[in-house]
Structures are given as structure tokens and as C-alpha cells.
N, C-alpha and C positions, 0 to 999 in steps of 0.2 A: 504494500500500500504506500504511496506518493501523501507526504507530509509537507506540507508547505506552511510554513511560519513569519507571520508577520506582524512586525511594533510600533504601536502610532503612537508618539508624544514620549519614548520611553525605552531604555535598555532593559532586555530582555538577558539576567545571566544565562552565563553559558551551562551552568547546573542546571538550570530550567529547560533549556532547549532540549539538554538532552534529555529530562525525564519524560520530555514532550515526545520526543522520536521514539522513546523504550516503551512508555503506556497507550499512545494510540494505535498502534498494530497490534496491541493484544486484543482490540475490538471487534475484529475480525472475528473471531472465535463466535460472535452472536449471529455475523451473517459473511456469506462468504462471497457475496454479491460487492462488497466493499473496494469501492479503488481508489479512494483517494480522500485528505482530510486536509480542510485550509485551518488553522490557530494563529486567531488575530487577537495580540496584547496590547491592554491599554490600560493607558495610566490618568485619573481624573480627581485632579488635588491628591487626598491621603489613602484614594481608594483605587484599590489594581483589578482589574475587569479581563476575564478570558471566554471569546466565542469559538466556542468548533464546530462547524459546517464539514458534515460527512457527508461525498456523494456516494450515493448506489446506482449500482447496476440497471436497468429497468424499473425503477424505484421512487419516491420522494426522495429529497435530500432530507439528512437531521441535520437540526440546529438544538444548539445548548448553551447556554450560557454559565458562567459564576465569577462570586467576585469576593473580595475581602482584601484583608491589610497588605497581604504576602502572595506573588505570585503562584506559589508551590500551593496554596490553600487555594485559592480561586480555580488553577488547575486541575486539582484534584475531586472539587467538585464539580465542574466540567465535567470530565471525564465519570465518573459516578451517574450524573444525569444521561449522558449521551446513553453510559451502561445501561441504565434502565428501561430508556427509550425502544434501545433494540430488542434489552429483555422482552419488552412489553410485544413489540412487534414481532417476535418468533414465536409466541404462543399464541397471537392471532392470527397464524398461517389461511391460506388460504383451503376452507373447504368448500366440500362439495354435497350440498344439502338436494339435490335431485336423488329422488329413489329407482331402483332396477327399472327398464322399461316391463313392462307385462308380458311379453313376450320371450324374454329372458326368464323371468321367475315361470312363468306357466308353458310348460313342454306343447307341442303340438297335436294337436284334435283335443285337449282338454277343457 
């Protein structure tokens, strides 16, 4: 999966980037439709703001946002919410609520 990371108003440490590159590939594991993740850091007076836009495969994009004093804390929750998101969207797979045709279930001249 393709991570692209971007900082508006703000240095983004180098310890951060990379917890960024380690923890959003493990997202994949929820859907394996995943190619790609933008993480835009942003800084606003005393408060540190992080959005991740995941796209899918034939899919909606996710978005998630968080934020708090410390990058690594607004990351984290980020990433938590995104985790949710997908949890949430793998357990409402797509079924299939049509039942057998009649002619399937009942053999012929019955």
C-alpha cells in the first residue's frame, strides 16, 4: 500500500512518519481491496490535527480524522477510527437475500 504524507503549517518528526509508514499497512488486514493512504498533519495554535483518506479498490474512500496535544496521540487515534470503520465495513459484506429459484428446490413433474 502507497502512503503519502503531508504537513500544513508544521514539522512533522521523523519518529512520526515512520510510525505512520509501520501502522497504516497493517490496515490492510481489514480489506485487501486497499491501495493507497494520503496522512495530512496539521498544526492549529496548541492543537495537532491528523486526517487519513484510504482509497479502495471499487469502493468508497475512508476518511478519519483525530487530534490532540501530540502528534503520536492524534495518530493513533486516527488510525483506531479508520480500524473501526473497516471493522465495521467487513461485517457488512455484501449479501445475498434472494431465495433458490422454484425450480431449483422442486425437481421436475413435481
Amino acid at each position: 500500500m502507497r502512503v503519502q504524507i503531508a504537513a500544513r503549517n508544521c514539522e512533522v518528526p521523523t519518529a512520526v512518519r515512520a510510525r505512520t509508514d509501520e501502522q497504516l499497512p497493517r490496515l490492510a488486514r481489514f480489506d485487501d481491496r486497499l491501495s493507497g493512504a494520503e496522512v495530512v498533519f496539521e498544526e492549529e495554535r496548541h492543537l495537532k490535527k491528523v486526517e487519513g483518506v484510504l482509497s479502495v479498490d471499487g469502493g468508497e474512500t475512508v476518511v478519519a480524522r483525530g487530534q490532540g496535544t501530540e502528534f503520536r496521540a492524534a495518530l493513533d487515534q486516527m488510525v483506531d477510527r479508520l480500524s473501526r470503520i473497516l471493522r465495521r465495513r467487513r461485517s457488512r459484506a455484501v449479501k445475498n437475500h434472494k431465495g433458490p429459484r422454484l425450480s431449483e428446490v422442486a425437481g421436475p413433474g413435481e
